[in-house]
Backbone as JSON, one array per atom type, in Angstrom:
{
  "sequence": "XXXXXXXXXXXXXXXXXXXXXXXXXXXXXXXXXXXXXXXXXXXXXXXXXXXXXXXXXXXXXXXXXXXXXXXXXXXXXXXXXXXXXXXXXXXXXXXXXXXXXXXXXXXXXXXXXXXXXXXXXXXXXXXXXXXXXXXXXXXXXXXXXXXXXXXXXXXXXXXXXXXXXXXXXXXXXXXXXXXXXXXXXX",
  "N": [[-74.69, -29.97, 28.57], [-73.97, -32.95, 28.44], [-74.26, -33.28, 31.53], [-77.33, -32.9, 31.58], [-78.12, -35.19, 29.6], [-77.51, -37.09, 30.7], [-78.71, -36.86, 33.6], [-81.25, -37.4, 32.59], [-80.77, -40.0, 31.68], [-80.38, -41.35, 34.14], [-82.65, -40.86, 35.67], [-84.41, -42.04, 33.75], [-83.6, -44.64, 34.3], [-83.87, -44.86, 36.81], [-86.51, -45.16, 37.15], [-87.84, -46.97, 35.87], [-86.18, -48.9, 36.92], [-87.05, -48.85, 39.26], [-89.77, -49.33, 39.42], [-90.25, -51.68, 39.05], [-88.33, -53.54, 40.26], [-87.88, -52.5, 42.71], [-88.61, -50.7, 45.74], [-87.97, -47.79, 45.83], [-87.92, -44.7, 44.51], [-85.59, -42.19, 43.36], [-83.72, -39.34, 42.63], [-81.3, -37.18, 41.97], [-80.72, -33.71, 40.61], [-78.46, -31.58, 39.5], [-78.33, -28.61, 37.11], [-77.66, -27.02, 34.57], [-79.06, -25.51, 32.61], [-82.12, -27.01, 31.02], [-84.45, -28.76, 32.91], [-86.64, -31.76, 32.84], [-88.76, -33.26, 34.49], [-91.27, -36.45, 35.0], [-93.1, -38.51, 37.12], [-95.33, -40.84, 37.75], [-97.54, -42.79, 39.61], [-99.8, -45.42, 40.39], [-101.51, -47.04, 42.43], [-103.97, -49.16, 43.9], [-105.36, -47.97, 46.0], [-104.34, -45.32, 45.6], [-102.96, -42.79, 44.2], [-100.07, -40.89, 42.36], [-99.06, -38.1, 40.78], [-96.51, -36.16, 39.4], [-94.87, -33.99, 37.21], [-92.11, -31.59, 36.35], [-90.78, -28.69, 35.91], [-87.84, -27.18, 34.91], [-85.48, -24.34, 34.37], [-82.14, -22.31, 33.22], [-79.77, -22.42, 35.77], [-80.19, -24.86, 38.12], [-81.51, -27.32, 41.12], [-82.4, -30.47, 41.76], [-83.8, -32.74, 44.51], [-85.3, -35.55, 44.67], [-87.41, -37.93, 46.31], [-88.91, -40.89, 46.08], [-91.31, -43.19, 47.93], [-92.28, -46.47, 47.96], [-94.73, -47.95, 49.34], [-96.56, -49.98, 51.55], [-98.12, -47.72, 51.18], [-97.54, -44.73, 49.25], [-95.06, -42.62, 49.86], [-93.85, -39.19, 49.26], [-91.64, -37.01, 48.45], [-90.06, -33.81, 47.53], [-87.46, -31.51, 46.24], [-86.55, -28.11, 45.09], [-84.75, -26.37, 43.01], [-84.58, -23.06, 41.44], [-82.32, -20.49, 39.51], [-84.52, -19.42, 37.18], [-87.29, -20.16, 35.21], [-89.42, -21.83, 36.7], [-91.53, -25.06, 37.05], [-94.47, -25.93, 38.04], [-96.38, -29.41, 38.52], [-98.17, -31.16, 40.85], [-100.05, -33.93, 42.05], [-101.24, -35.76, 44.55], [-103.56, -38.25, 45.49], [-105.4, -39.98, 47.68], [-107.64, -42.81, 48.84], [-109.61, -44.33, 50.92], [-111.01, -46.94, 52.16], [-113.31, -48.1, 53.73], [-114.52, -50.38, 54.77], [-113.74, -53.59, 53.72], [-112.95, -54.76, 50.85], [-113.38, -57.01, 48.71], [-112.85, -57.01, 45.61], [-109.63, -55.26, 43.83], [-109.75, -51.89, 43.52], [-110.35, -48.97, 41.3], [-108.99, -46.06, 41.53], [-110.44, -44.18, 40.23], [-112.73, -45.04, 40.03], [-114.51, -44.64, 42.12], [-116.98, -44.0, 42.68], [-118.41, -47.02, 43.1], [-117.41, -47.4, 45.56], [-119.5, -47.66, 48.32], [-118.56, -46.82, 51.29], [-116.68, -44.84, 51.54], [-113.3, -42.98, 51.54], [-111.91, -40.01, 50.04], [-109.19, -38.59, 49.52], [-107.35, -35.8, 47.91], [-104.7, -33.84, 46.85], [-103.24, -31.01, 45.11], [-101.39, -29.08, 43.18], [-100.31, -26.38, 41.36], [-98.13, -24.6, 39.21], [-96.26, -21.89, 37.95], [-93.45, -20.4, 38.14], [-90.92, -18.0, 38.79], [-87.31, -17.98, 39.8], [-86.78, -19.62, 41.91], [-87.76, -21.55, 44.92], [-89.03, -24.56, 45.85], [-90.62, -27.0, 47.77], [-91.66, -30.38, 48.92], [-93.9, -32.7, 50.74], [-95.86, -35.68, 50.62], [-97.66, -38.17, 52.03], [-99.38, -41.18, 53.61], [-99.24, -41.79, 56.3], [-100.33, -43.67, 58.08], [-103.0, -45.95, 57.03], [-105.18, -44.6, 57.32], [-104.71, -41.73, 57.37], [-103.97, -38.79, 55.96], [-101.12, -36.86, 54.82], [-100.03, -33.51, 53.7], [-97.15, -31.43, 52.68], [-96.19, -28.55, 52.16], [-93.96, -25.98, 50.33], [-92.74, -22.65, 48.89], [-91.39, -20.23, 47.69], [-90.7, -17.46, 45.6], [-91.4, -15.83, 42.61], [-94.59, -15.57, 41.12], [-97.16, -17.35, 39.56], [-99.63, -20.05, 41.12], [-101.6, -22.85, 42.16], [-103.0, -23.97, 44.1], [-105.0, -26.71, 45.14], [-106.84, -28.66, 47.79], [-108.55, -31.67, 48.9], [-111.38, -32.87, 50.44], [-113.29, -36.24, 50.78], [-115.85, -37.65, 52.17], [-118.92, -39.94, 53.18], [-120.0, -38.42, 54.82], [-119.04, -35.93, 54.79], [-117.84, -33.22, 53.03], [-114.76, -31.65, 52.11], [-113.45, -28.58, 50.82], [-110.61, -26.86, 49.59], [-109.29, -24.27, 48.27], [-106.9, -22.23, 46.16], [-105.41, -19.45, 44.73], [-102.52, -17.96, 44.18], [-100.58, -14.99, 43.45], [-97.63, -13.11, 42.38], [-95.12, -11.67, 44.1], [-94.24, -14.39, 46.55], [-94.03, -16.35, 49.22], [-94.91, -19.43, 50.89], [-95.84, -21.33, 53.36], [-98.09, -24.37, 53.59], [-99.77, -26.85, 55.33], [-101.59, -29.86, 55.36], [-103.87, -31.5, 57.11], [-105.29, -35.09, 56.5], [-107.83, -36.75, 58.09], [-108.66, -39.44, 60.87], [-108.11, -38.94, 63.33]],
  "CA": [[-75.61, -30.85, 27.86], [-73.94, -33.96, 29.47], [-75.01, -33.71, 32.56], [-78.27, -32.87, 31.48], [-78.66, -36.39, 29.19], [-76.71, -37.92, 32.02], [-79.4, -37.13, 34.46], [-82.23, -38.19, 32.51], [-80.8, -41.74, 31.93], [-79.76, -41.9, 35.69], [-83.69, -40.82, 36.04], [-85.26, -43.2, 33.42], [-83.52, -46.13, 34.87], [-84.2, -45.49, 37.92], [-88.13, -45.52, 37.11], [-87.83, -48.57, 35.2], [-85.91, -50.66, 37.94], [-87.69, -49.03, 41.12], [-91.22, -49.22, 39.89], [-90.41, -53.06, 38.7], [-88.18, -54.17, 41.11], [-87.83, -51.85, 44.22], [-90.26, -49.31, 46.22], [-87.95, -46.14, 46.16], [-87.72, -43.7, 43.16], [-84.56, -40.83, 44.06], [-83.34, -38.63, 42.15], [-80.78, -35.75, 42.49], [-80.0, -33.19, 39.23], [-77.61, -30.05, 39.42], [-78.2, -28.11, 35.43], [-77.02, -25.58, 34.33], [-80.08, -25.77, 31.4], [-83.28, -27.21, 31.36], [-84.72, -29.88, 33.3], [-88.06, -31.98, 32.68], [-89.08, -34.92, 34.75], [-92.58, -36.88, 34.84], [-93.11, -39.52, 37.35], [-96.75, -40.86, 37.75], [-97.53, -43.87, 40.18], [-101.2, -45.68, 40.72], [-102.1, -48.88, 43.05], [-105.37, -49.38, 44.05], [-105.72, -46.85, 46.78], [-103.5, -43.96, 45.71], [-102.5, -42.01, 42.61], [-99.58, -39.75, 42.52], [-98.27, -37.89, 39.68], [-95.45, -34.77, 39.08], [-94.69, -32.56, 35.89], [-91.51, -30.74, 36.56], [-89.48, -28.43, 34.34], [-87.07, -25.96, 35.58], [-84.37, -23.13, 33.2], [-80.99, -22.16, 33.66], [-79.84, -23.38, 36.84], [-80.99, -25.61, 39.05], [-80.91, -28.44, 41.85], [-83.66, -30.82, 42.55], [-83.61, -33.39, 45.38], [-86.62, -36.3, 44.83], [-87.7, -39.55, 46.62], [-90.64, -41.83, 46.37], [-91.59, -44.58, 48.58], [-93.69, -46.97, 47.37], [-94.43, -49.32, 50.37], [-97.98, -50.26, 51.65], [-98.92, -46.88, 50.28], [-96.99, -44.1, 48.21], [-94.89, -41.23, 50.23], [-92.97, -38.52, 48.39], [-90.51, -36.07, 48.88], [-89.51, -33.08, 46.42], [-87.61, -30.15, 47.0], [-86.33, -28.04, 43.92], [-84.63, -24.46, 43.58], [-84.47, -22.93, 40.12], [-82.8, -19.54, 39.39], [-84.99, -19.44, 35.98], [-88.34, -20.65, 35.33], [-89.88, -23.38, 37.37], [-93.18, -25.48, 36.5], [-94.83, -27.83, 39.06], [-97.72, -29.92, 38.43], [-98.15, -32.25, 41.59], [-101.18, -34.26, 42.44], [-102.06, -37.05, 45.12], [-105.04, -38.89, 45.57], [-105.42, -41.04, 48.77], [-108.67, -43.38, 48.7], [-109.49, -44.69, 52.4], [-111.84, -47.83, 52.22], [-114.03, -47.95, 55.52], [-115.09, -51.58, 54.88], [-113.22, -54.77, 52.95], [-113.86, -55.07, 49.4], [-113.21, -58.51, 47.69], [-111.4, -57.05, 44.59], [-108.8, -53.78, 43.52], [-111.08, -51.3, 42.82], [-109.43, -48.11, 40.52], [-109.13, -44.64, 42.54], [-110.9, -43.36, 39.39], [-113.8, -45.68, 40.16], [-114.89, -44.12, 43.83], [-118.44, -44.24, 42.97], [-118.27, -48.14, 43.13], [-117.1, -48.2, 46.84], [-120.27, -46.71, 48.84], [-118.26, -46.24, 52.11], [-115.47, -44.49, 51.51], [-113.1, -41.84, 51.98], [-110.75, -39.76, 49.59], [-108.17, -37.24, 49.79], [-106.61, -34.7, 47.07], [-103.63, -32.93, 47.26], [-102.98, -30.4, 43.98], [-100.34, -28.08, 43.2], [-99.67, -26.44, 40.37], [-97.5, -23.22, 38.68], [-94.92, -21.26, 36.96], [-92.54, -19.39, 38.91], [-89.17, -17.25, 38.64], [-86.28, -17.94, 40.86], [-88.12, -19.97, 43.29], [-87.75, -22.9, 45.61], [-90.42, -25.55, 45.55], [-90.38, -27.98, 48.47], [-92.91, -30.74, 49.25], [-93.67, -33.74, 51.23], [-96.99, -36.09, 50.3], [-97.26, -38.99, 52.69], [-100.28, -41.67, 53.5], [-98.67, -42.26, 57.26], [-101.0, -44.82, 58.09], [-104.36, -46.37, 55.9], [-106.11, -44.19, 58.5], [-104.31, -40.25, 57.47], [-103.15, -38.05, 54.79], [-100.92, -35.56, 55.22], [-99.5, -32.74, 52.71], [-96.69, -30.22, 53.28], [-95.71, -27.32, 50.63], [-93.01, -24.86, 50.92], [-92.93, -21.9, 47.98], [-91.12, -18.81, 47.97], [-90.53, -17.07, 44.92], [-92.57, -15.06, 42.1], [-95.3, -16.01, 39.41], [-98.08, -18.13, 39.98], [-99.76, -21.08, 41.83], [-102.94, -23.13, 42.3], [-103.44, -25.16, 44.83], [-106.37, -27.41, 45.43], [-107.35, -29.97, 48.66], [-110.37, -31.83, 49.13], [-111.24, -34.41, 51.45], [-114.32, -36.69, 51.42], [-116.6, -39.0, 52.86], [-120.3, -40.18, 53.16], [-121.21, -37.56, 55.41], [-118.62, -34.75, 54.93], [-117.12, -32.96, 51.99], [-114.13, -30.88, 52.79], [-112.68, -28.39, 49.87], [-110.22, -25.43, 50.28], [-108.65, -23.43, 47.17], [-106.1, -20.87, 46.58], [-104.75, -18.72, 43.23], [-101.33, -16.72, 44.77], [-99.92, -14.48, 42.34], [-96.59, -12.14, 42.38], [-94.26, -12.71, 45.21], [-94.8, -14.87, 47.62], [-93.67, -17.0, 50.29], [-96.05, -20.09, 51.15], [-95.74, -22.67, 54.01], [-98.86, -24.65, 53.59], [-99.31, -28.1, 55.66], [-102.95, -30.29, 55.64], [-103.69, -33.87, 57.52], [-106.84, -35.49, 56.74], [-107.83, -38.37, 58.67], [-110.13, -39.51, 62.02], [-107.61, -38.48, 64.58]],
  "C": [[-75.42, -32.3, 28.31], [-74.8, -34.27, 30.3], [-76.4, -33.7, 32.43], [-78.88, -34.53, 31.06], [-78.3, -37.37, 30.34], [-77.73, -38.29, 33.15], [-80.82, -37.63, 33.87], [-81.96, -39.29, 32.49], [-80.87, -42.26, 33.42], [-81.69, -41.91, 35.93], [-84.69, -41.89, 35.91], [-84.8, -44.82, 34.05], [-83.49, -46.23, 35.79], [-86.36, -45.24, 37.96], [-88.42, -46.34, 37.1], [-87.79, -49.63, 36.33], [-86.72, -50.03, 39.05], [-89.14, -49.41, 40.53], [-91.57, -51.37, 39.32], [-89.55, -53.91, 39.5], [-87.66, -53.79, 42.18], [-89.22, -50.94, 44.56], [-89.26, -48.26, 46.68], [-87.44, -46.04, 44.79], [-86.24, -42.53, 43.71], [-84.27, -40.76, 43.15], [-82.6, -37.16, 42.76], [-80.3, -35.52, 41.5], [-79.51, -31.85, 39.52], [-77.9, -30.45, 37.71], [-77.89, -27.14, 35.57], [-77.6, -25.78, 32.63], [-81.13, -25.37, 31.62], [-83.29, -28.78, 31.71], [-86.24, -30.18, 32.96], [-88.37, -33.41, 33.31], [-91.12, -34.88, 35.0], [-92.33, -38.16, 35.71], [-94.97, -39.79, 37.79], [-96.78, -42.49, 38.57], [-98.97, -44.15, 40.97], [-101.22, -46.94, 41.64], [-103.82, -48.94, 43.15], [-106.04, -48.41, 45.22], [-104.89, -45.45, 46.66], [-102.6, -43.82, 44.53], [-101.47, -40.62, 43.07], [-98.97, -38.83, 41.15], [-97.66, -36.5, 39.58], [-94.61, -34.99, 37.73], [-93.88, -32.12, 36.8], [-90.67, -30.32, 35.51], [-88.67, -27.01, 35.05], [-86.21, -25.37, 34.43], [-83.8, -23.13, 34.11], [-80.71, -22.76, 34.98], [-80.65, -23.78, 37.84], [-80.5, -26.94, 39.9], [-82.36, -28.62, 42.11], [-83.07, -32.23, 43.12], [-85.33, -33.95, 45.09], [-87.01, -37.44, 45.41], [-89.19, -39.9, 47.06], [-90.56, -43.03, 46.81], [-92.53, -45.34, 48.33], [-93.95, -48.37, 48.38], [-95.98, -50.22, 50.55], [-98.71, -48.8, 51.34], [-97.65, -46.01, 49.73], [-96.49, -42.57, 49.46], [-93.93, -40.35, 49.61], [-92.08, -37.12, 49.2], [-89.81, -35.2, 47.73], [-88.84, -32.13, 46.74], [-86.46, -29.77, 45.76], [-86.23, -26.36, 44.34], [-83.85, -24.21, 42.34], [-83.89, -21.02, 40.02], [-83.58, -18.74, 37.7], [-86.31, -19.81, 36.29], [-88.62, -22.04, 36.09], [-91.66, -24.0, 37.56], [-93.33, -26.41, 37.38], [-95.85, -28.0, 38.91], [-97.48, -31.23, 39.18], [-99.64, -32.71, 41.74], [-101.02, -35.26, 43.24], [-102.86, -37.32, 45.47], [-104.78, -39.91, 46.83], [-106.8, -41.65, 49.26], [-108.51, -44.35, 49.82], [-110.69, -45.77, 52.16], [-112.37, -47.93, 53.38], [-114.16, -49.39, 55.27], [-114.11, -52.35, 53.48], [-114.52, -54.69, 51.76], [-112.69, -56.27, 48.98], [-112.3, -58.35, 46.88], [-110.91, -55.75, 44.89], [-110.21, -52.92, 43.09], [-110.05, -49.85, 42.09], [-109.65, -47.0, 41.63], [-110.17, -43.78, 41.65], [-112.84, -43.62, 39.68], [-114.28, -45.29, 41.66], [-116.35, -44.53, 43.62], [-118.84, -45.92, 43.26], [-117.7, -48.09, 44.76], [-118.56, -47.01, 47.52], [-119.85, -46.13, 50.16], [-117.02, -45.62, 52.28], [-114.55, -43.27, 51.61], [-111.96, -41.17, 50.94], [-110.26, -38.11, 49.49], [-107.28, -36.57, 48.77], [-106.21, -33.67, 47.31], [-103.46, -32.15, 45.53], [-102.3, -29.09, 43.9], [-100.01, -27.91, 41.39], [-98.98, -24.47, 39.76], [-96.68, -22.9, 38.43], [-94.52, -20.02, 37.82], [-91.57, -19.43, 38.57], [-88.28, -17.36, 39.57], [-86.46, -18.03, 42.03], [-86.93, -21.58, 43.71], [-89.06, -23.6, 45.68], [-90.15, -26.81, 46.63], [-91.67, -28.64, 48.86], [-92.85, -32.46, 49.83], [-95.31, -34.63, 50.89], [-96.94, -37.51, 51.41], [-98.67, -39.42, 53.18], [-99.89, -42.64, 54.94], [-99.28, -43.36, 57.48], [-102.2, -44.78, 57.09], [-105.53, -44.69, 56.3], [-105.82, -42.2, 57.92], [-103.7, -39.87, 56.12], [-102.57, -36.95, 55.17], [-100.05, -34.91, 53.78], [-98.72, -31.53, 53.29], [-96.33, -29.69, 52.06], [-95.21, -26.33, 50.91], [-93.09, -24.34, 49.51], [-92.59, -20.46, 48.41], [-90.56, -18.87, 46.5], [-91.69, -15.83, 43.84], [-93.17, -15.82, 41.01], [-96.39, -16.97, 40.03], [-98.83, -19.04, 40.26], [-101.07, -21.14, 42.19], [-102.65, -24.08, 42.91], [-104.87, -25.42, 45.41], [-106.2, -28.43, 46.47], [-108.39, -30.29, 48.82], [-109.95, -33.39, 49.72], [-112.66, -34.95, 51.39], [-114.95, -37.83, 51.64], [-118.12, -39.17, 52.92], [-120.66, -38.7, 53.44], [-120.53, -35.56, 55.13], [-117.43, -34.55, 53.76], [-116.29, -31.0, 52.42], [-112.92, -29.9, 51.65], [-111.83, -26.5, 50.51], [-109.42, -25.1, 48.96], [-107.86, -22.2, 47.17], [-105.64, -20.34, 44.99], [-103.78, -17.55, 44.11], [-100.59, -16.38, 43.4], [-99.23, -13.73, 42.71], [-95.91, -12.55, 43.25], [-94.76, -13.12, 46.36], [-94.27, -15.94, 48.34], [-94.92, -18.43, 51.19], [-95.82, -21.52, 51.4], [-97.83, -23.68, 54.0], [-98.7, -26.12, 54.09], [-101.17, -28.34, 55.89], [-102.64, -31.77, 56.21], [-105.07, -34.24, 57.43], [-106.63, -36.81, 57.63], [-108.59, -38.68, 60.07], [-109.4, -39.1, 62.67], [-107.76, -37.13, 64.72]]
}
């Protein structure tokens, strides 16, 4: 039970001081419990947010970069239940706009481009690994590793004036699932 309260303080204060006065988030928790973290991070071009909760033991390894855009890094191995709800959003401006505009607000930029990454599910004695990353203004890329049992929704969608780009999945029972996407002009 220690280590458990132990690692949320180590968690909440490092939310607190990175998202007010640094640009990396990390985290590393060995339990032998339950774990539950929530980190959620918006600017003006890119929304990320992860739901995690894992049973009996577990190890998760996390880092977020928050630089000129937002790249992440998760990787989590539970032998108990394990819950992931990831999302990123990456909003590509083709042309200079004057002010911030919200990611929520897209219809307000008319040339523009955005990218969603979505993961989500409840699995048994799984690993969960994932990388989210906004390499340059110009690309999005998403990687997702998943082996274990129980079930998973992932959603991507990419779009732009002229081209709308969606791909969906529902995997159920055991399964094993390297999945990697890059949007972007190159």
């Amino acid at each position: 039970m220690k280590s458990i309260l132990s690692g949320i303080l180590v968690v909440g204060f490092l939310v607190i001081c990175g998202v007010t006065i640094g640009d990396v988030l990390s985290s590393s928790v060995i339990c032998d419990g339950s774990y539950w973290i929530h980190s959620s991070i918006r600017d003006s071009n890119e929304t990320y947010a992860l739901n995690l909760m894992t049973t009996n033991k577990a190890a998760t390894d996390r880092t977020v970069h928050i630089t000129n855009g937002i790249d992440s890094s998760i990787s989590t191995n539970s032998t108990g239940v394990l819950g992931i709800d990831e999302y990123f959003n990456h909003l590509q401006d083709l042309k200079k706009i004057e002010s911030p505009v919200c990611v929520f607000d897209i219809q307000a930029i008319p040339n523009s481009k955005q990218d969603e990454v979505y993961v989500s599910g409840l699995l048994d004695s799984a690993t969960y690994a994932s990388s989210r990353s906004t390499e340059t203004s110009d690309k999005t890329s998403a990687k997702t590793f998943i082996n274990g049992s129980g079930l998973i929704l992932m959603d991507k969608q990419s779009s732009n004036k002229s081209v709308i780009l969606n791909d969906m999945a529902s995997i159920h029972g055991n399964m094993s699932i390297l999945d990697y996407i890059e949007f972007g002009d190159e």
